[in-house]
C-alpha positions as CSV (number, residue, x, y, z in Angstrom):
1,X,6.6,23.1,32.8
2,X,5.0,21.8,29.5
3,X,1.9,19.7,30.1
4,X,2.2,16.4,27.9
5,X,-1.5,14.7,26.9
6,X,-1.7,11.5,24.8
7,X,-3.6,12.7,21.9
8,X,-5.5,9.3,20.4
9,X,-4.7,7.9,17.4
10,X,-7.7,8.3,14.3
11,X,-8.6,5.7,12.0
12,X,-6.8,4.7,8.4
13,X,-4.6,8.1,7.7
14,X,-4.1,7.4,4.3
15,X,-0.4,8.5,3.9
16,X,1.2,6.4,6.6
17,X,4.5,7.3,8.4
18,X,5.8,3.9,9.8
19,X,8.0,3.2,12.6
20,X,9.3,-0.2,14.2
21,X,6.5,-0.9,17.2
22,X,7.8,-4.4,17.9
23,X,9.9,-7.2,16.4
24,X,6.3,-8.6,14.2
25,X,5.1,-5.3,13.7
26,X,5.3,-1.4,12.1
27,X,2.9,0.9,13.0
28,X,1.6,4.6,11.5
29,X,2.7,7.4,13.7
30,X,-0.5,9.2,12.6
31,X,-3.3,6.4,13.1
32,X,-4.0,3.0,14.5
33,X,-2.7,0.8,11.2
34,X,-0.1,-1.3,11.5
35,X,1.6,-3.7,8.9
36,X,4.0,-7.0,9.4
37,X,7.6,-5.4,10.1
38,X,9.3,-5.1,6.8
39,X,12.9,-5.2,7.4
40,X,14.9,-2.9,4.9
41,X,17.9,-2.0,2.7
42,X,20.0,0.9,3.2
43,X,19.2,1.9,-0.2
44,X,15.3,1.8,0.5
45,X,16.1,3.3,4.1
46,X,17.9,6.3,2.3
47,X,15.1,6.4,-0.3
48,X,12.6,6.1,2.1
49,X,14.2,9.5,4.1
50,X,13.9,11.1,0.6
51,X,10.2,10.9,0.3
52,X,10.2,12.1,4.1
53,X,12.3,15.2,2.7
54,X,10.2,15.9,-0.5
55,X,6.8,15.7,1.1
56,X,8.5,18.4,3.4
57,X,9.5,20.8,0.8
58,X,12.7,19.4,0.1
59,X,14.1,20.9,-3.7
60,X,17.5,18.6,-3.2
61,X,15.2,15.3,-2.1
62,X,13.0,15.9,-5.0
63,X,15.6,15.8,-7.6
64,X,17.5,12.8,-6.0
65,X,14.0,10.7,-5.6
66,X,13.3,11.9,-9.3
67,X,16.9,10.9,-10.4
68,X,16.8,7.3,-8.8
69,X,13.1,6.8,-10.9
70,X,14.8,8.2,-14.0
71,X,17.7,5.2,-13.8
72,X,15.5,2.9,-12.7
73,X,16.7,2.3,-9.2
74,X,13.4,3.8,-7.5
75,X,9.8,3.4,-8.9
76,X,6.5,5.2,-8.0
77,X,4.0,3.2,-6.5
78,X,0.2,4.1,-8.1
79,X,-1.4,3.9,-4.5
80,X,1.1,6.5,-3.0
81,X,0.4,9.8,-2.6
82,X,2.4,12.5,-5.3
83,X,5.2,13.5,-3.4
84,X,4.3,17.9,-3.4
């Protein structure tokens, strides 16, 4: 039997990881910030799981997120962390 403990969230992460916490708001999986619920494309949902991939190591999400800035249908954001 695994023992499950709620491990408290921290303050402002930095390099937030939203999900859907309620119909008004998202909130970080890492820390306590929360935004107004943005609702999204399937194009940004796709190029939103292709950060997810590239910040994990991802070679194939890096060149598709690098392709989509290169035709202009993705941009980088100054505030964002580089993608490594």
């Amino acid at each position: 039997m695994v023992a499950r403990r709620a491990v408290p969230k921290g303050g402002d992460c930095g390099a937030h990881d939203w999900y859907r916490q309620s119909t008004e708001l998202d909130a970080c999986y890492h820390c306590r910030v929360t935004r107004p619920h943005e609702t999204m494309t399937p194009a940004d949902e796709l190029l939103d799981e292709l950060e997810r991939a590239t910040r994990a190591g991802s070679a194939a999400a890096e060149s598709a997120v690098l392709e989509r800035i290169r035709d202009g249908s993705a941009h980088v954001v100054p505030s964002d962390r580089p993608a490594r």
